[in-house]
C-alpha positions in Angstrom: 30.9 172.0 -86.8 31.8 169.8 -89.7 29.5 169.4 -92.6 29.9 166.2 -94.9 28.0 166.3 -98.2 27.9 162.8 -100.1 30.6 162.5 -103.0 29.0 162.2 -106.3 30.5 159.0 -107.1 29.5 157.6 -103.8 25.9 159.3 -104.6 25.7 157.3 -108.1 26.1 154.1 -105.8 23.6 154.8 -103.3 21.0 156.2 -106.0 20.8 153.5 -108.2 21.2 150.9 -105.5 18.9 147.9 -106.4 19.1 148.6 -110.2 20.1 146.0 -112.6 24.1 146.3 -112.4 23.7 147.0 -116.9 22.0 150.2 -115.3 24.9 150.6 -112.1 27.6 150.6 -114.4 26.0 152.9 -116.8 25.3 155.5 -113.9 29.3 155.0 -113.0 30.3 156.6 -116.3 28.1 159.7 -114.5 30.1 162.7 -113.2 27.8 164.0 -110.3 29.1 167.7 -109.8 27.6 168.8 -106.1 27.4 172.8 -106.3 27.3 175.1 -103.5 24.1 176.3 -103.4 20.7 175.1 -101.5 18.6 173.7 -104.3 18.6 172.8 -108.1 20.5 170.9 -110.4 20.3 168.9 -113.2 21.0 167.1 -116.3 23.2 168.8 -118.8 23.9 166.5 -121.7 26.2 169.2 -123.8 28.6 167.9 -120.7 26.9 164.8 -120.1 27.2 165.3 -116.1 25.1 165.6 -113.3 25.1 169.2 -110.9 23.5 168.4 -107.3 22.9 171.2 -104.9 25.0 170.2 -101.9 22.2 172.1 -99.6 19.8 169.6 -100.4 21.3 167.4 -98.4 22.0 169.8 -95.6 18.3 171.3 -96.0 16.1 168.2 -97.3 18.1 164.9 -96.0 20.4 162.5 -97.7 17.0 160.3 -98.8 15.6 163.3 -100.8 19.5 163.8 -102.6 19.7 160.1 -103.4 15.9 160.7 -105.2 17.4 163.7 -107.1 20.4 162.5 -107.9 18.2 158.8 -109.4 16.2 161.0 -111.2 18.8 163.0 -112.8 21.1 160.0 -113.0 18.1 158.3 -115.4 18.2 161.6 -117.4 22.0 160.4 -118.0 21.0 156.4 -118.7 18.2 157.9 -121.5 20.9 160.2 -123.2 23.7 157.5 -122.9 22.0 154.2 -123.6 22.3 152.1 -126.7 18.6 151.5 -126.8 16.4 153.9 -124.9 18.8 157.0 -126.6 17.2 155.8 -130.5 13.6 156.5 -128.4 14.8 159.5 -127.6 16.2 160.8 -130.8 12.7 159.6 -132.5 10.9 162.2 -129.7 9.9 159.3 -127.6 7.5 157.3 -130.1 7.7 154.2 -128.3 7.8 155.9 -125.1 4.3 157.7 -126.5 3.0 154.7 -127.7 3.4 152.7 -124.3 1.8 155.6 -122.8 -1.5 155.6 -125.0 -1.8 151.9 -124.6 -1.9 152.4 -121.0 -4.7 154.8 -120.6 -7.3 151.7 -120.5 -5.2 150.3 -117.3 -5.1 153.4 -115.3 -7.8 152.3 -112.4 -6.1 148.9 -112.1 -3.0 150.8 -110.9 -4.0 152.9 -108.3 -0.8 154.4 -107.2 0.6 154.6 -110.5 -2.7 156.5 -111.5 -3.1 158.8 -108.3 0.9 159.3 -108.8 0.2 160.8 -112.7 -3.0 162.8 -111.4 -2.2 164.0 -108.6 1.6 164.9 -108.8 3.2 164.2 -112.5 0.5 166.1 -114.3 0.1 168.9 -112.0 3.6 170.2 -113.6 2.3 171.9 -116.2 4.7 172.0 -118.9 7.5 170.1 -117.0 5.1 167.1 -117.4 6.6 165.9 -120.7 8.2 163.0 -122.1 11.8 163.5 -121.2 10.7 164.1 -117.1 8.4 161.0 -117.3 11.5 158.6 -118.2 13.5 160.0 -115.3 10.2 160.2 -112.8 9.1 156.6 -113.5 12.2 154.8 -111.6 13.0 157.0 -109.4 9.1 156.8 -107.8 8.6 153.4 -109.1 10.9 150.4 -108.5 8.3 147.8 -108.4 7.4 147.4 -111.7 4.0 145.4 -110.5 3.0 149.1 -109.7 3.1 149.9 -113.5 0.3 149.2 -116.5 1.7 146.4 -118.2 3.0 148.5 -121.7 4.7 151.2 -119.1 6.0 148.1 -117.4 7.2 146.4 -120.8 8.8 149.7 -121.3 10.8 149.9 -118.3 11.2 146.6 -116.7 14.8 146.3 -118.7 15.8 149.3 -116.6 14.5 149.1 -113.4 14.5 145.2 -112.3 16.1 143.4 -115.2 13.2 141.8 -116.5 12.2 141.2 -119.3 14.0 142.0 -123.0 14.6 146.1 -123.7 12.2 147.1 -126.4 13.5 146.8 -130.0 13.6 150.8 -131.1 16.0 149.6 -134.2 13.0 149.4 -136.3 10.6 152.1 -136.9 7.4 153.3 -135.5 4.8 151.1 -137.5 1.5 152.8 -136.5 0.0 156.6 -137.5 2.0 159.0 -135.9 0.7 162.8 -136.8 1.8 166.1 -135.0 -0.6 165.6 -132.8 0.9 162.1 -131.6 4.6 164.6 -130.3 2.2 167.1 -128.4 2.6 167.7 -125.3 -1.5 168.2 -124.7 -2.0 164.8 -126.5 0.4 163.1 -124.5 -0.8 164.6 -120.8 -4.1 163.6 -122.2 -2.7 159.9 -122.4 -1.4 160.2 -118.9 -4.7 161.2 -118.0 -6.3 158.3 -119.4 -8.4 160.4 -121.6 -9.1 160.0 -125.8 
């Protein structure tokens, strides 16, 4: 019986297939470490690298590995890219702020809204900020799908459209405590307040 588990840097290719190459190459600076075990992994950003259960592929398929390794790969493109790594050094204030402007959209996106209800949000505390930038191109590479300021937000990344957002400058509307909550910002997701 032989047993062949997809090489991470073979992995990096296949995950991020259809991404804009800006985003490709990025992911090919990615170390994807497979570990012997059946499930788990992640991003670890003190070492910058990727661990990938080899089992999920022998338990869950090579589809569901390619998904886990796209999501964690994006948890590498926040952390290593020029522009989306300012948004996340500022807590993901324009990340928040698209977000908010979405709430008013939701029902015009139907999968994007039964996608936050009924999946996104039901991770309690895992629902935050830092998941929701690796979760929206991994489930989402049509960025029709997407409320037009989630869209604005990510288009860059996912298709190539459109100009990244300019972080350089600073947040120019009220941001309080209550704008970095977690509670305020599943309430956003939520399309409530």
């Amino acid at each position: 019986m032989y047993l062949y588990v997809t090489p991470g840097d073979v992995l990096v290719e296949r995950a991020l297939r259809g991404f804009p190459d800006e985003v490709r190459a990025l992911g090919r600076r990615c170390r994807i470490i497979r570990t012997n075990a059946r499930y788990g992994g992640g991003f670890y950003p003190d070492r910058n690298e990727v661990e990938l259960a080899a089992g999920v592929e022998t338990y869950e398929g090579l589809g569901q590995v390619e998904l886990s390794a796209c999501h964690e790969l994006f948890h590498f493109v926040c952390w290593n890219h020029p522009v989306y790594r300012r948004d996340e050094d500022r807590n993901f204030a324009y990340l928040r702020r698209a977000v908010r402007d979405s709430r008013a959209h939701l029902a015009e996106f139907p999968r994007y809204r039964d996608w936050v209800t009924g999946s996104f949000l039901r991770q309690g505390d895992h629902a935050n900020p830092v998941e929701y930038f690796a979760d929206i191109p991994t489930n989402f590479r049509d960025t029709t799908e997407l409320p037009p300021p989630i869209r604005a937000h990510f288009a860059p990344l996912i298709d190539g459209t459109g100009a990244a957002v300019d972080f350089t400058s600073e947040p120019d509307w009220p941001m309080d405590e209550d704008y970095f909550s977690l509670a305020q910002f599943q309430r956003w997701l939520a399309g409530n307040e």
